[in-house]
C-alpha positions in Angstrom: 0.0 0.0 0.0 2.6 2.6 1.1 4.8 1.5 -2.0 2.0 2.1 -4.5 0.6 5.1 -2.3 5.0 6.1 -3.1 4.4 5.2 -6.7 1.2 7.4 -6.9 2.7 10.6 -5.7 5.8 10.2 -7.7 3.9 10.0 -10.6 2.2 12.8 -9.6 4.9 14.8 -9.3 6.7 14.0 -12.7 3.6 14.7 -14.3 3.1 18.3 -12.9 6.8 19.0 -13.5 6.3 18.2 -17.1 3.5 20.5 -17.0 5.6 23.5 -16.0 8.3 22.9 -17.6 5.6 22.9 -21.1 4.2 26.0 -19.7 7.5 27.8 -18.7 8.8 26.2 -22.7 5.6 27.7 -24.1 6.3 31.1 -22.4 9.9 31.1 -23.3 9.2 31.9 -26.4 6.1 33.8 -26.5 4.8 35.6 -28.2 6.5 33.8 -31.7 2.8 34.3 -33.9 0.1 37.0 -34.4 -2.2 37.8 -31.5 -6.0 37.5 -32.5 -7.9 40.4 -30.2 -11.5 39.6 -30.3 -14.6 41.8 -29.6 -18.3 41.5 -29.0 -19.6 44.0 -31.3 -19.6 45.1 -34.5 -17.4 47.4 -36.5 -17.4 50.8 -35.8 -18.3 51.3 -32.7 -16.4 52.1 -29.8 -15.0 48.7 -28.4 -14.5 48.0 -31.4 -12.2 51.3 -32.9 -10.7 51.6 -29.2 -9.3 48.5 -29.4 -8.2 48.6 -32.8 -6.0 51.6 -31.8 -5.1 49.8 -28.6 -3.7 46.4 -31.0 -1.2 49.2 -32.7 -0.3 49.8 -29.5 0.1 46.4 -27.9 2.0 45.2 -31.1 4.8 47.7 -31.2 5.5 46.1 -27.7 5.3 42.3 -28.4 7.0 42.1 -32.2 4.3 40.3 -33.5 1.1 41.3 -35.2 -2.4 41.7 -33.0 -5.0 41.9 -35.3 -8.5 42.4 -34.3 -11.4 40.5 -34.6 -15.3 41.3 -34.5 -17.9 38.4 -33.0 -21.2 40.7 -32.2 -24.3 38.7 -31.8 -26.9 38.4 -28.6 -25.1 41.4 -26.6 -21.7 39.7 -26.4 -22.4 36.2 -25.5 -21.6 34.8 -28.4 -18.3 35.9 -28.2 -17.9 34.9 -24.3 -19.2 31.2 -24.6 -16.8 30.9 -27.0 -14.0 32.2 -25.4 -14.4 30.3 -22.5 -13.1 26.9 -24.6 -10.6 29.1 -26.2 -6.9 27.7 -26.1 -5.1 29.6 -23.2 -1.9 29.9 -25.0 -1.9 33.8 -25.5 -2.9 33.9 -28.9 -6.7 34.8 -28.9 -7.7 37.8 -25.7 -10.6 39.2 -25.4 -11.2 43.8 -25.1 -14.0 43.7 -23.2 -16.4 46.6 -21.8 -16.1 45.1 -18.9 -18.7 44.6 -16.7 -20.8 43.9 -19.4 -19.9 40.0 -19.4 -21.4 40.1 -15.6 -24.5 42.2 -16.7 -25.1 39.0 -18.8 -24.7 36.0 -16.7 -26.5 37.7 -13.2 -29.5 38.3 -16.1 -30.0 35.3 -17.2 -28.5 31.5 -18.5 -24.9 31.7 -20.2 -21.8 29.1 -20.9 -19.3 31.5 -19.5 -18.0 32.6 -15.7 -16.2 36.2 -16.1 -14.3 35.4 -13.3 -12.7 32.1 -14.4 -11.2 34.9 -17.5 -7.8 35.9 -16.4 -7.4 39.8 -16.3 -4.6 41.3 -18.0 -4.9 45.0 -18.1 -7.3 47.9 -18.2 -7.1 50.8 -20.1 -9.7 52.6 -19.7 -12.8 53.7 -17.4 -15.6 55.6 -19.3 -19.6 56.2 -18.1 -22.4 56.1 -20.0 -24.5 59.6 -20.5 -27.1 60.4 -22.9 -27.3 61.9 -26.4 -29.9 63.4 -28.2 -30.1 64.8 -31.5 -28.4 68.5 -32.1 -31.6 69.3 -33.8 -33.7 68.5 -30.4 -33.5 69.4 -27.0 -30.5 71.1 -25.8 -30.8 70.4 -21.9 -31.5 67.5 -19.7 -35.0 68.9 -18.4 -36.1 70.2 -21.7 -35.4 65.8 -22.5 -37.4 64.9 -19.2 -40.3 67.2 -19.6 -40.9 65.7 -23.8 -40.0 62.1 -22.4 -43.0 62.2 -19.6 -45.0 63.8 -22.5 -44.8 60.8 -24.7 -42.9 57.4 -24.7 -39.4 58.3 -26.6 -37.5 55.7 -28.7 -33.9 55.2 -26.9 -30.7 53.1 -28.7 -28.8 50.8 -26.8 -25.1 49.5 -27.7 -26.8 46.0 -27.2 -28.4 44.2 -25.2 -27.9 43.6 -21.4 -24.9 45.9 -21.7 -24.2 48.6 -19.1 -25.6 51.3 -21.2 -28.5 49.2 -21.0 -28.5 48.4 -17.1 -27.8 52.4 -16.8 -30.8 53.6 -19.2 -32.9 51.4 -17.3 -32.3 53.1 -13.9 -32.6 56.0 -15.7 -36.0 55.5 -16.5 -37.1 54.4 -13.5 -35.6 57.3 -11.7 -37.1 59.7 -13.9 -40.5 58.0 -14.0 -40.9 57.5 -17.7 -41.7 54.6 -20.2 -39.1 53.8 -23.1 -38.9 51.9 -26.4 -35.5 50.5 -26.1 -33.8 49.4 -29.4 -30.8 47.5 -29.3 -27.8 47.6 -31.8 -24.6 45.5 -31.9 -22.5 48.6 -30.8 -22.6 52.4 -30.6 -21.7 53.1 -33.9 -25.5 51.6 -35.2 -26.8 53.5 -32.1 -25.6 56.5 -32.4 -25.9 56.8 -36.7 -29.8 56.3 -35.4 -30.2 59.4 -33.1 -27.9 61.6 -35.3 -30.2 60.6 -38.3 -33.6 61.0 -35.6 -34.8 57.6 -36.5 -34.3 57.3 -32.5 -35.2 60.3 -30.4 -32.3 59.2 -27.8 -29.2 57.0 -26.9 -27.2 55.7 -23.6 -23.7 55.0 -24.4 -20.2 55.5 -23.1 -19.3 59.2 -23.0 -15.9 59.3 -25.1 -17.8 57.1 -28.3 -20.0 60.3 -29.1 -16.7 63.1 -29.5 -16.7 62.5 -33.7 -20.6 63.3 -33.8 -20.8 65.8 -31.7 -17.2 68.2 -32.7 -19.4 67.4 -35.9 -22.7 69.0 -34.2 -24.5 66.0 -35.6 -25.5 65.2 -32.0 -25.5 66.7 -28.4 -24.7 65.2 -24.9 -26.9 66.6 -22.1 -26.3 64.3 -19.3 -23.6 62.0 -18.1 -23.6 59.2 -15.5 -21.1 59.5 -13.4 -19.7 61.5 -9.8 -18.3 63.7 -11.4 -18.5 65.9 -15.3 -16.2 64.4 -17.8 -12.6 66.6 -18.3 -13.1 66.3 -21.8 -17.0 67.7 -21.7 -17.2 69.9 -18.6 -20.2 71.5 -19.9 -22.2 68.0 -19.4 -24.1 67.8 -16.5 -24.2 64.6 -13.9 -27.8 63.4 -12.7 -26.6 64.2 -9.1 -26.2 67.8 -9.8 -29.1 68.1 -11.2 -31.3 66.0 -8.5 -31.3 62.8 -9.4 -30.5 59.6 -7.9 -29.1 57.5 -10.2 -26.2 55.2 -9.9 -22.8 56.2 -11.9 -22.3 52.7 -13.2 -18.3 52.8 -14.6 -17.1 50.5 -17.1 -13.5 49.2 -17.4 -12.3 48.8 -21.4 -9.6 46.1 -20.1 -8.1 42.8 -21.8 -8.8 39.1 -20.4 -7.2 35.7 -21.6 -8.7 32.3 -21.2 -9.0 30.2 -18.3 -5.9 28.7 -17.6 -3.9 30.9 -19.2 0.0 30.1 -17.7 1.3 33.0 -15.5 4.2 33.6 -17.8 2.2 34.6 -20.7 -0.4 36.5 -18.8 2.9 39.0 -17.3 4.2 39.2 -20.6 1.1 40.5 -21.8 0.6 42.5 -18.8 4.1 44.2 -19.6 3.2 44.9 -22.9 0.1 46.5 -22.3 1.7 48.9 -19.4 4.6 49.9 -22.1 1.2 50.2 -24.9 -0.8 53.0 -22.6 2.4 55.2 -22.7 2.9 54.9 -26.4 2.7 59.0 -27.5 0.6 57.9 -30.5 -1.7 56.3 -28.6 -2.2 59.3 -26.2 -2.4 61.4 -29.1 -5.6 59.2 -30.6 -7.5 59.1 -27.3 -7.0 62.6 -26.6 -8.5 63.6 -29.9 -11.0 60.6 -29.1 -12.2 62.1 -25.5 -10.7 59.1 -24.0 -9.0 59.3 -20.7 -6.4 56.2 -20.7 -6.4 54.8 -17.2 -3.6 51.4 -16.7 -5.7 49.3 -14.7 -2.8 46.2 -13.5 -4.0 42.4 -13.7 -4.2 42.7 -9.2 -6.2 45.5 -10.0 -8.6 44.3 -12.7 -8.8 41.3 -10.4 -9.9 42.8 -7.8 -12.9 45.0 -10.2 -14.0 41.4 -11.4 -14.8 40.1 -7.9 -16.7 43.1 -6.4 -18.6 43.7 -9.6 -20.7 40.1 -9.0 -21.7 41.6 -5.9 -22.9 45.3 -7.5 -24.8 43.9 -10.7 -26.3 41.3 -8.4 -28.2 45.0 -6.8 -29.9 45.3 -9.8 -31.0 41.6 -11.2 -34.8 42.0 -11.0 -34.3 45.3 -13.2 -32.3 43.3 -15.6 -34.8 40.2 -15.5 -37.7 42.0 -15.8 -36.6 44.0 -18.8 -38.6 44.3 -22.2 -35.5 43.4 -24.2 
């Protein structure tokens, strides 16, 4: 018994050496292929062209190529069911609107756990607001007083996302009834309101800066503590006495479950040299984006608490029309 018991362990431990050692090989020589970079929604819109700009980055950093590609369909989770069986070797991440993959399993059945992901970096933390045509109202009561008037037609990045989960609250803090119309992305959503086929749209603050320098359409509220540097003249619902909840989002990179340590700090390197790159803070300057390095123990840490602060608001995600 004890020999075989002897036997057993030894095994055991020959087998997880040889594991390392294929891990630490694997790492050795990463990256020595292109980097896929995959994203839920469709082109155009801003997931999508932050993290196009974002690859350029990255790849100056690694030597290889990270090309980007789009998976939109059912709000994202599509793209995170099948992410979840993706090889964790490094080559395929994910640029997430994070917590947007959270907003989607507390609402209802998925194939994916956010928190079996491993967090690499985050470079970003935008909050939604609301846009309305140029053409319409130009403040936030002038919006309330048509919108308990009449029930307004409101665009949506996509489903179950946190624009969504923030336009909700909205509504319900306001007191008024909306048609919510999804799109895969804010580039469909916000084409809609700038053309008035929408009267309205919630979507992250720094996505809307090429319409509206264009005076196509016009911010009059955004969700957060505290005005955005880059539109100070936007109001928050606070200061304007409202109660709702500034619900931030966190543009960040995950790898698969499993991913080796090695590979996930040489990532993690990259990405801390990539948010420093000038060209890089020259894009999202002219973008309205403020970059933000957000550490894998940091992310980490944003991935377990946000369970706990979607989970405030499942009935309002369950009980939604959409």
């Amino acid at each position: 018994m004890g020999m075989r018991w002897s036997v057993s362990v030894a095994g055991i431990v020959i087998g997880l050496s040889l594991t390392l050692a294929c891990s630490g090989a694997m790492a050795a020589d990463y990256p020595r292929k292109p980097v896929r970079m995959i994203v839920s929604v469709d082109v155009g819109g801003g997931e999508d062209i932050e993290g196009r700009a974002l690859a350029a980055a990255i790849q100056k950093q690694l030597g290889v190529n990270v090309v980007l590609e789009n998976q939109p369909g059912a709000g994202g989770k599509i793209c995170f069911e099948k992410f979840m069986k993706t090889e964790p070797d490094g080559y395929t991440v994910l640029y997430n609107t994070f917590p947007k993959s959270v907003i989607l399993e507390v609402a209802g059945r998925v194939n994916f756990k956010t928190r079996e992901y491993v967090p690499v970096f985050g470079f970003s933390r935008p909050y939604n607001g609301l846009s309305v045509s140029a053409e319409t109202w130009k403040t936030f009561d002038e919006f309330v007083k048509a919108a308990k008037a009449k029930t307004l037609a409101g665009g949506l990045p996509g489903r179950l996302t946190i624009a969504h989960l923030a336009g909700l609250l909205a509504a319900d803090e306001l007191g008024i009834k909306v048609n919510w119309v999804p799109y895969e992305g804010s580039a469909g959503s916000l084409a809609a309101v700038a053309g008035k086929h929408i009267d309205f749209t919630i979507g992250m603050i720094p996505t809307t800066t090429p319409l509206v320098q264009a005076g196509k359409i016009r911010n009059i509220a955004v969700f957060a503590d505290k005005r955005d540097p880059f539109f100070p003249d936007v109001p928050t619902p606070k200061e304007m006495g409202y109660n709702m909840p500034a619900i931030p989002g966190i543009r960040g990179m995950f790898v698969p479950p499993k991913t080796p340590a090695a590979i996930v700090k040489a990532l993690e390197e990259a990405c801390s040299k990539a948010i420093k790159d000038p060209a890089l803070n020259d894009w999202a300057k002219k973008r309205s984006i403020t970059l933000t390095a957000v550490n894998s123990q940091e992310f980490g840490k944003d991935v377990a608490e946000a369970y706990a602060g979607v989970e405030r608001f499942q009935s309002v995600l369950r009980e939604s029309s959409l």
